[in-house]
C-alpha positions in Angstrom: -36.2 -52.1 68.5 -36.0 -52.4 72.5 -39.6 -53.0 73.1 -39.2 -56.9 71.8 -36.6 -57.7 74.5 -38.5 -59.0 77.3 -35.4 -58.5 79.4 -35.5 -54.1 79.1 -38.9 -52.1 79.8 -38.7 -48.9 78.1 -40.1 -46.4 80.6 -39.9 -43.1 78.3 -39.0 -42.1 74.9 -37.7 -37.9 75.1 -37.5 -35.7 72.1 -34.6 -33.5 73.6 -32.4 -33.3 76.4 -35.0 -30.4 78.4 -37.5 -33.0 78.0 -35.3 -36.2 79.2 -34.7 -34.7 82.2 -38.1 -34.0 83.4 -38.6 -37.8 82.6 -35.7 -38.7 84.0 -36.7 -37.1 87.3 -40.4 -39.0 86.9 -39.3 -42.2 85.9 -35.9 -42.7 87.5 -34.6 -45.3 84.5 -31.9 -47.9 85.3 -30.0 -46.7 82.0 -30.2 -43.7 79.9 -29.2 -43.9 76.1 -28.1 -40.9 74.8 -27.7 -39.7 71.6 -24.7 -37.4 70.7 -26.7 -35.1 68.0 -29.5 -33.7 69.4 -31.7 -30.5 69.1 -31.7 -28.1 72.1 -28.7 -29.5 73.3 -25.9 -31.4 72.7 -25.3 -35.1 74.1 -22.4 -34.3 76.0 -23.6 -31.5 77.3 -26.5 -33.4 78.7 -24.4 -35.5 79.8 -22.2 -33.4 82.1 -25.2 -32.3 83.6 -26.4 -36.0 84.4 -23.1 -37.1 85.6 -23.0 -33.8 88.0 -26.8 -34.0 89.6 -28.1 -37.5 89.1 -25.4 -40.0 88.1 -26.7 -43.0 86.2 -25.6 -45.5 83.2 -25.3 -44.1 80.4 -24.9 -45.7 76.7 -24.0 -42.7 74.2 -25.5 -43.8 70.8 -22.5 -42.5 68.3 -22.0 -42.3 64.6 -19.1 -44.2 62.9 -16.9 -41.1 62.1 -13.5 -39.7 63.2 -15.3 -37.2 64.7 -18.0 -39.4 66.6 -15.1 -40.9 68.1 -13.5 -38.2 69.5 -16.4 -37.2 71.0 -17.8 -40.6 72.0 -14.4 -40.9 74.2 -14.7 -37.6 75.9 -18.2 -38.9 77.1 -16.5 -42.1 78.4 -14.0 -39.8 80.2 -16.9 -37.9 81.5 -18.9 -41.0 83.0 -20.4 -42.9 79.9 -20.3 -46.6 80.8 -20.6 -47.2 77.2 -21.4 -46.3 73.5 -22.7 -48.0 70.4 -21.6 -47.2 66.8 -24.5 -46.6 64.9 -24.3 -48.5 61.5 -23.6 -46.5 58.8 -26.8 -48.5 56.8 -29.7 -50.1 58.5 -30.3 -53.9 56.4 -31.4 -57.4 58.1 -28.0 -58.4 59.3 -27.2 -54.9 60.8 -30.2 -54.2 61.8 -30.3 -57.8 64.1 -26.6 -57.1 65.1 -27.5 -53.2 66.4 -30.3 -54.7 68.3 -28.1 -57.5 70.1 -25.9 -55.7 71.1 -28.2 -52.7 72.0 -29.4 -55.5 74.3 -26.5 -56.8 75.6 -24.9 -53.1 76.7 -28.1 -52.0 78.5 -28.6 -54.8 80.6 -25.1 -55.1 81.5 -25.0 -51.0 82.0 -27.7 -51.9 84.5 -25.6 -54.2 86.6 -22.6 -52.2 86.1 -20.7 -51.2 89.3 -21.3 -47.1 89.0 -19.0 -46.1 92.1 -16.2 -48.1 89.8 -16.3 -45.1 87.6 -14.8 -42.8 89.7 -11.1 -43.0 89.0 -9.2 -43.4 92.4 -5.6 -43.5 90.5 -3.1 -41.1 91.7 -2.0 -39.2 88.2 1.7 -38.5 89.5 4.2 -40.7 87.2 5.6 -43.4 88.7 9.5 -43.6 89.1 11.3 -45.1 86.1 11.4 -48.2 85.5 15.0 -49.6 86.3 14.4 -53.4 85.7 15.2 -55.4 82.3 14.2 -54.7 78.7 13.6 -58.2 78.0 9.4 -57.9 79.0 6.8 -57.9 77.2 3.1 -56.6 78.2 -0.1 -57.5 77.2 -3.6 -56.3 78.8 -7.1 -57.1 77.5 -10.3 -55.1 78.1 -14.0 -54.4 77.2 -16.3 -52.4 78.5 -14.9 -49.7 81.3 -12.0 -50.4 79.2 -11.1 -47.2 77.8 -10.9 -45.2 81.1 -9.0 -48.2 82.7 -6.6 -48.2 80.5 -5.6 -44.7 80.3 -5.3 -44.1 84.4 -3.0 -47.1 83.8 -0.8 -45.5 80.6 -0.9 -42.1 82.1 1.4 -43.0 84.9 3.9 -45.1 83.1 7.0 -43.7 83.0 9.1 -43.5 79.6 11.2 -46.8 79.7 8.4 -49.0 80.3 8.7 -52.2 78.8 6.5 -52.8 75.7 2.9 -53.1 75.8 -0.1 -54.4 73.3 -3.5 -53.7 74.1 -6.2 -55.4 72.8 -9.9 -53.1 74.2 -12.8 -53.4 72.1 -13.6 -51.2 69.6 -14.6 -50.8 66.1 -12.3 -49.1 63.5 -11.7 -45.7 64.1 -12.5 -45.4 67.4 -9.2 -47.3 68.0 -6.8 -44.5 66.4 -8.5 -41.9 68.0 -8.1 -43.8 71.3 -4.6 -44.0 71.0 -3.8 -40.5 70.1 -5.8 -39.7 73.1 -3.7 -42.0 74.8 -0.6 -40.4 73.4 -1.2 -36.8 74.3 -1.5 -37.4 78.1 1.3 -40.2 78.5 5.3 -40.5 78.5 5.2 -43.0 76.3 4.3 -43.7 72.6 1.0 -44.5 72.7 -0.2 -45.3 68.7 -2.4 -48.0 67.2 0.2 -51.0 65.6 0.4 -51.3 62.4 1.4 -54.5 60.1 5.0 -55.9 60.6 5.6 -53.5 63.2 8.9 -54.0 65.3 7.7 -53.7 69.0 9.9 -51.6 71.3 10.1 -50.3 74.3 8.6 -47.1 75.9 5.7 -47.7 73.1 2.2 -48.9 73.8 0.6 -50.6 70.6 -3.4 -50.6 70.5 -4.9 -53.4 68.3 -7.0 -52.2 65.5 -10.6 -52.0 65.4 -11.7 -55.0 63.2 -8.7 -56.6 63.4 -6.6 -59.6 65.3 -3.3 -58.6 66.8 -0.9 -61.7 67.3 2.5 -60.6 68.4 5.4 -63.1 66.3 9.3 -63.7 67.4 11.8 -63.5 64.9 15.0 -64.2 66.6 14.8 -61.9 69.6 12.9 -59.0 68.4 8.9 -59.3 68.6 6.8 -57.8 65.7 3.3 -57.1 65.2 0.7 -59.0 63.1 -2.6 -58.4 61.4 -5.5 -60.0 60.1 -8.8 -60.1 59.8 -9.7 -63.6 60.9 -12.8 -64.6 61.8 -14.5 -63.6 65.4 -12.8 -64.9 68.0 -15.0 -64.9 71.5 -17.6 -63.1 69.5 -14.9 -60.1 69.0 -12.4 -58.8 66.5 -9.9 -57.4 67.9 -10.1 -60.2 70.2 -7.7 -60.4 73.6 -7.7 -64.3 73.5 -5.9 -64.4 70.4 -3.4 -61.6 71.3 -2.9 -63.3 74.6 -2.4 -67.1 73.0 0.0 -65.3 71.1 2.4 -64.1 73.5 2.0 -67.1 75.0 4.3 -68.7 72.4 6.8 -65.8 73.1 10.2 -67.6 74.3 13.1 -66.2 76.6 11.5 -63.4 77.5 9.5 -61.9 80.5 5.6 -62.1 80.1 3.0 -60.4 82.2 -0.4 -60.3 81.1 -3.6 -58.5 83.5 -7.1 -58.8 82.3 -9.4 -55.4 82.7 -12.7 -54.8 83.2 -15.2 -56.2 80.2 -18.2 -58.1 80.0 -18.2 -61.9 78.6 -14.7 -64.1 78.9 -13.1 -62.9 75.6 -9.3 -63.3 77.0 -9.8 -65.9 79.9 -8.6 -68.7 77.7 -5.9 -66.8 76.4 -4.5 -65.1 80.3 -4.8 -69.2 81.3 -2.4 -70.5 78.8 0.3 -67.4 79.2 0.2 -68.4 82.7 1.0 -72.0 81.8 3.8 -70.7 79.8 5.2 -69.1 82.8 4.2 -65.5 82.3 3.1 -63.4 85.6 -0.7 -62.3 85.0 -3.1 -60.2 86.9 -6.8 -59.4 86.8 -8.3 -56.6 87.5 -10.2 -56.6 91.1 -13.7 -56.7 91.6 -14.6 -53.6 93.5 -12.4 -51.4 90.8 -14.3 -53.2 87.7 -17.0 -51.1 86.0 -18.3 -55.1 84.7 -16.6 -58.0 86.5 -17.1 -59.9 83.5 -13.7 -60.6 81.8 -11.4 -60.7 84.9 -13.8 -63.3 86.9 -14.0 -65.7 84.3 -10.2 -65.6 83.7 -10.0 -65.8 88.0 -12.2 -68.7 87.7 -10.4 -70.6 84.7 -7.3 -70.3 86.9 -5.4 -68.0 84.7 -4.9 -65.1 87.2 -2.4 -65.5 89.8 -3.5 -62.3 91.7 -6.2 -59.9 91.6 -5.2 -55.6 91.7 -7.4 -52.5 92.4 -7.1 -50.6 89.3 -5.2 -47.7 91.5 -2.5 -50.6 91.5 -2.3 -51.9 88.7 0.9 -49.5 86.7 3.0 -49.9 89.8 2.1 -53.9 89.9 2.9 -54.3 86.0 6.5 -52.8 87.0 6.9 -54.8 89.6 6.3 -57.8 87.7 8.5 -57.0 85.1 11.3 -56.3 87.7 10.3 -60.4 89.0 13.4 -62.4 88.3 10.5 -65.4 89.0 8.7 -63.9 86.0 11.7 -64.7 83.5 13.1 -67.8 85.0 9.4 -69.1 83.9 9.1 -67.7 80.7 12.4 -69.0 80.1 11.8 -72.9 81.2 10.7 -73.7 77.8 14.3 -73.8 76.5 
């Protein structure tokens, strides 16, 4: 499938993991894919073992199961940069959409900052939060995503204000993320559902192969689904949960942009900023891809740029801004 990509040399092809690494050592690839099931050994076993003696990118090749997910996240956790869902049959169309994005993730897991990776967050929980309820969160992310997001969640204390994530993922994956989520955070942490009141101290994670748009009836803010079309080539797409809360009234807005290749959620950071909300992108250095937050940066839609260490304690802070609602609130 690879070898008709001018843009990716395939230097080896192994049969097991005892026979990757010997080729590893001789051929010292740029990216490894891995698959999970293997004979001899396991893919995250192998993996541990790469991540410990000769770190590299590494795309975990996972099946679309419950299970595949679980484990495709603990590979993230343990250095993964990303994975691929391996279709669950192989026609024209899948076959051509495997093979793009195949194509897209290993040249991008080539140019990925590696050292970004290694999570420089400080896991003690942050103080609670003693600001207004009135706020509203959004964050957006794509690849490097999944670990971003949970040094950010962990620390959180319990009365954070509400958030909605939008990462991407297929369905499946996204339940399993947020019960991951869930059992190492303070706050509910659970994937939203259709007419869903959004509350505090609760994280909601958009569905895989869904839109999340967040609607305003009176002052309480609900959750909604659909299955739209593609939006920035994605579904869950960040620019249309972003445009969304953009058309929130009276209420505190602050919106940060994560690590992801592409611009899937530049458009939709630019215009909550023009409705007044507070937004932040993720900085450079701290970005396994500096995709997503430089093209919001560059659109204009990103007031500030935060290490990823800083980002919990900045969202608080924001929330806390009196500037923040005075802006959201200038509509009225």
């Amino acid at each position: 499938m690879l070898k008709d990509i001018s843009d990716i040399e395939i230097v080896a092809v192994a049969e097991d993991p005892l026979d990757a690494r010997e080729k590893i050592k001789l051929h010292n690839p740029d990216v490894v894919t891995l698959d999970i099931e293997m004979p001899k050994m396991d893919g995250i076993s192998f993996l541990e073992r790469i991540m410990a003696l000769r770190p590299m990118p590494v795309i975990m090749i996972s099946s679309l199961t419950i299970r595949g997910a679980d484990i495709t996240l603990r590979a993230i956790e343990l250095g993964a940069v990303d994975y691929i869902a391996k279709p669950e049959t192989l026609d024209e169309k899948s076959y051509k959409n495997l093979k793009d994005e195949l194509s897209r993730k290993i040249i991008t897991a080539a140019r990925s900052n590696s050292s970004a990776r290694q999570s420089t967050v400080n896991y003690s929980v942050l103080s609670d939060y003693d600001g207004s309820e009135n706020c509203l969160i959004a964050i957006g992310a794509s690849t490097g995503g999944v670990e971003a997001i949970r040094d950010i969640i962990k620390v959180l204390p319990k009365n954070t204000p509400p958030i909605v994530i939008a990462q991407h993922m297929p369905a499946l994956f996204t339940a399993t993320f947020a019960k991951r989520l869930n059992s190492i955070s303070q706050l509910n942490v659970k994937e939203a559902a259709q007419n869903e009141k959004i509350v505090s101290g609760s994280v909601y994670i958009v569905p895989g192969n869904y839109h999340l748009e967040v609607r305003q009836i009176s002052d309480e803010l609900y959750c909604q689904l659909n299955e739209n079309e593609l939006v920035s080539g994605h579904r869950p797409s960040v620019d249309v949960l972003f445009n969304s809360v953009a058309e929130i009234r009276n209420r505190k807005l602050v919106g940060a942009i994560l690590t992801g290749m592409g611009r899937d959620g530049a458009d939709g950071i630019l215009n909550m900023y023009k409705a007044g909300a507070s937004t932040i992108g993720q900085s450079e250095a701290s970005c396994v891809v500096y995709g997503m937050p430089k093209a919001a940066k560059l659109l204009g839609g990103v007031e500030k740029e935060v290490p990823l260490r800083e980002i919990a304690n900045t969202l608080l802070k924001l929330c806390n801004s009196e500037g923040a609602y005075r802006a959201a609130s200038s509509h009225y």
